[in-house]
C-alpha positions in Angstrom: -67.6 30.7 -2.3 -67.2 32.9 -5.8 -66.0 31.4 -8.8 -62.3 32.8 -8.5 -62.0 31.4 -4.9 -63.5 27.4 -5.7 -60.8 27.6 -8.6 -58.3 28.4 -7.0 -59.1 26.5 -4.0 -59.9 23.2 -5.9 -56.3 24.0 -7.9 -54.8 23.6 -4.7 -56.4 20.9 -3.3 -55.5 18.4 -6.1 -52.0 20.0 -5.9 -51.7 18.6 -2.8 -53.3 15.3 -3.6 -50.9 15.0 -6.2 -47.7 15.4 -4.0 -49.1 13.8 -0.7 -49.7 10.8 -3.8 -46.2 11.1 -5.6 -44.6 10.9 -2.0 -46.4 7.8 -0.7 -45.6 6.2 -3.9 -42.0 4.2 -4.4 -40.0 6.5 -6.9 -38.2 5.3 -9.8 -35.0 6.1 -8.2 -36.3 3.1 -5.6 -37.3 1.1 -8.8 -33.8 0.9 -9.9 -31.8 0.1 -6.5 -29.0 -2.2 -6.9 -29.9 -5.6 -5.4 -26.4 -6.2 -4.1 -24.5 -4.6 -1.0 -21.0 -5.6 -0.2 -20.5 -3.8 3.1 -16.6 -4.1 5.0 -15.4 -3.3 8.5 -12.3 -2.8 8.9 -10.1 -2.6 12.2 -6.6 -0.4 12.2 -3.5 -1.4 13.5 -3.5 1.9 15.1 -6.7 2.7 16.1 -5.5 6.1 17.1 -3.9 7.1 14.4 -6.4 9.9 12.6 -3.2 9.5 9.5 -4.0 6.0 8.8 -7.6 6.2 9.2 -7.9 9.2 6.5 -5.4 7.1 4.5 -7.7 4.0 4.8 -10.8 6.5 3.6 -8.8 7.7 0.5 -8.0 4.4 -0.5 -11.9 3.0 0.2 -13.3 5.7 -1.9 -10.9 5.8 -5.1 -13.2 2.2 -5.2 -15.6 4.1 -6.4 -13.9 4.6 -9.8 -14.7 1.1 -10.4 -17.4 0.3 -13.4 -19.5 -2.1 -11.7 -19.9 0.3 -8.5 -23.1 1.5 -8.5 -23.1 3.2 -5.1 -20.2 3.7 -2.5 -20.5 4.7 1.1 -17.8 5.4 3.5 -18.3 5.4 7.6 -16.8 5.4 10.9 -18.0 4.7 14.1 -21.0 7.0 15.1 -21.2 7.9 19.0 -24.5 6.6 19.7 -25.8 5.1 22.6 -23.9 1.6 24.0 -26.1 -1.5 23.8 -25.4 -4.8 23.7 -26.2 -5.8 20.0 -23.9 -3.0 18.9 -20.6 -3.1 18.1 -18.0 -0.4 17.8 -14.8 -1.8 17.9 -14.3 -1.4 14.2 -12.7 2.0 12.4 -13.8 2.2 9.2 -16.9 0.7 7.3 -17.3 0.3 3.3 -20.9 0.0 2.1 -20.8 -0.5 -1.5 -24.0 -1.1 -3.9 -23.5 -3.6 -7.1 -26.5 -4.4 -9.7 -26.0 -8.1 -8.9 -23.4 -10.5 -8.0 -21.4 -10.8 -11.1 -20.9 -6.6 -10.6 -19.5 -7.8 -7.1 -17.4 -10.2 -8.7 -15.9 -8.3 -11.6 -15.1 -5.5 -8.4 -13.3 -8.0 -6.4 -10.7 -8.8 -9.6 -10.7 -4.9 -10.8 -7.4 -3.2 -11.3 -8.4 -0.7 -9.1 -9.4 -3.0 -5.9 -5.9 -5.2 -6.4 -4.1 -1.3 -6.1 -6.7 -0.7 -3.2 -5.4 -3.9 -1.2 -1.7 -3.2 -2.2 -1.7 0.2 -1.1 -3.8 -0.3 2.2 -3.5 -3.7 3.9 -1.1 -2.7 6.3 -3.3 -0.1 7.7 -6.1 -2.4 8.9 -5.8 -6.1 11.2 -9.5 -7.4 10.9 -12.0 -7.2 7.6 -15.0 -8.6 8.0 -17.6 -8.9 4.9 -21.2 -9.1 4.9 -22.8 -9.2 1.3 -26.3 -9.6 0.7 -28.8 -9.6 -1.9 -32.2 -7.4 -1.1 -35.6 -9.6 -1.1 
């Protein structure tokens, strides 16, 4: 192998070490997760009704104005395969990241959430909440 060809060989070699490395190794983005999710099903009074359940989406997602909000996620039911530990009775799912419980807490009294529940509460019959802390 010539000079020019080892170079350039070896230059690409450790190029590729270096991104198969960067890739197995956490990220700083993963470094700075929020601890805290806050995630919400909610059931509509009228299931069928594609009006309320856009409403209901509008109103989850102008929570994302919210300071202590670090991420916000919206969902509906995805059509996967029926099994028994899967329910998909619900309509709408929240799935909201804080930095740590107060952040959840200061969310829960915000201007913004109050509005949210004003506005919106008629649309659903059943919320269920699951928060948890990551370990």
């Amino acid at each position: 192998m010539n000079k020019s060809n080892r170079r350039k060989f070896l230059g690409t070699a450790a190029a590729l070490c270096a991104g198969t490395a960067a890739a197995a190794m956490p990220g700083q983005a993963a470094a700075k997760k929020p601890p805290m999710c806050h995630h919400v099903f909610f059931w509509l009074k009228n299931p069928g009704s594609k009006e309320d359940r856009d409403a209901l989406i509008a109103g989850v997602k102008s929570l994302s104005k919210i300071p202590t909000v670090r991420d916000l996620r919206v969902g509906v039911v995805a059509n996967t395969e029926a099994r028994g530990v899967v329910d998909s009775t619900w309509g709408v799912s929240e799935l909201i990241f804080f930095d740590d419980i107060a952040g959840e807490a200061a969310y829960q009294v915000h201007p913004i959430h109050e509005e949210f529940i004003k506005k919106c509460s008629h649309l659903w019959e059943k919320v269920i909440v699951y928060d948890a802390l990551e370990v």
